[in-house]
N, C-alpha and C positions, 0 to 999 in steps of 0.2 A: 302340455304341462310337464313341468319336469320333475325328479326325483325331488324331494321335500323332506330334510336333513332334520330331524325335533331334537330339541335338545329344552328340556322342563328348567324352572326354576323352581320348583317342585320335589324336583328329585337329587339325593345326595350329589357332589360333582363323583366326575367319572375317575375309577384309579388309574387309567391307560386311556389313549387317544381311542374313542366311541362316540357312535350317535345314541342319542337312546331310543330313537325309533326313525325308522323313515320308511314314510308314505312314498307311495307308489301311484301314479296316475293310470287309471282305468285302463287306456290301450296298450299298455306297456308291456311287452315279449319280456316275460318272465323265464330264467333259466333257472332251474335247481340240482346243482348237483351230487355224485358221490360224494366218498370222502377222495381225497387228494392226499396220498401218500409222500413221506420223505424220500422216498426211491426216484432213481434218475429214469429217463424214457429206455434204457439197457437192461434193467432191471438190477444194477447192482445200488446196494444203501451207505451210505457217507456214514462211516465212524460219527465225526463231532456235529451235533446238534446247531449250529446254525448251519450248516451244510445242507441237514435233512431239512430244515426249515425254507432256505431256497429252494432246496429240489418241490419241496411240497406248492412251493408259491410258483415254480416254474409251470408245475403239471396244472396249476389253478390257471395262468396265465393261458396255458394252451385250449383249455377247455372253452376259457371264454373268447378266444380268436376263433376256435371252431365255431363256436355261434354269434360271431360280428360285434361282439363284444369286449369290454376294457375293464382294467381295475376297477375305474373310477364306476363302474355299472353294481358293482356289489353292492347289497342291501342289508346281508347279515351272512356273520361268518361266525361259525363256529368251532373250532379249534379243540381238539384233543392234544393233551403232553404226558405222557408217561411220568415224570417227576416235576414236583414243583420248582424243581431247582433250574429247571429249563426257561422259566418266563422268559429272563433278563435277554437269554438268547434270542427267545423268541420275539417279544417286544422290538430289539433290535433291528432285525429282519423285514418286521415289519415296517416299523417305521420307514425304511427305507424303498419297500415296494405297495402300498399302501396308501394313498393320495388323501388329501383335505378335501370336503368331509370325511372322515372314516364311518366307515358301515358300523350297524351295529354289530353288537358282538360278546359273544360268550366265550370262556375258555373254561374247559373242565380238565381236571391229572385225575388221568387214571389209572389201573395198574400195571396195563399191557394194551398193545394193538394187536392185531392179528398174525403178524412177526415176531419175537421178543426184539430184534433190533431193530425195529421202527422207533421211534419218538415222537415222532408228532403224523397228525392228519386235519386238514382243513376242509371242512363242506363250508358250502356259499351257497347261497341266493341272490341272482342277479336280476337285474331289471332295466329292460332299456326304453325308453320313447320313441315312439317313432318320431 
């Protein structure tokens, strides 16, 4: 069985590419991650905000290669952005590394990460079938 993408006719439409939920088949290797920082694998942080927002999708990228795993395996992502003024970037980015279905997904701004110059951090939840 495969990943199982719901999208309600029930529920308001979505303001950004989301699933609103998706099932998961019984046998399926579940990953759950940290958060995924905008910093590069050097450890230096990229001034402009889609930069950090690559870098954050690269380190997501790497995590789910370490476990035999793809984008397309994400189930829910949840995104931190220091200002709101960053969606538009961040949206962008995505869109771009982020595949159809899109996982579900939360983004909260908040006031700071654990750096003041980070921006953004992304955790996932992936899930794969055998």
């Amino acid at each position: 069985m495969a990943l199982q993408h719901i999208h309600s006719d029930e529920t308001p439409a979505p303001l950004s590419a989301h699933s609103d939920a998706v099932l998961i088949p019984p046998s399926a290797a579940i990953l759950v991650s940290s958060g995924m920082l905008g910093m590069r694998k050097d450890g230096t942080i990229p001034e402009s905000t889609e930069e950090q927002v690559e870098a954050a999708f690269d380190n997501v990228e790497a995590v789910l290669r370490a476990a035999g795993m793809e984008m397309g395996d994400i189930v829910k992502m949840t995104t931190f952005i220091t200002d709101a003024r960053y969606r538009d970037a961040f949206r962008a980015v995505r869109a771009k590394r982020v595949g159809d279905p899109a996982p579900a997904s939360t983004r909260v701004v908040i006031t700071s990460l654990s750096m003041p110059a980070l921006k953004v951090e992304i955790e996932i939840i992936a899930a794969k079938a055998p």
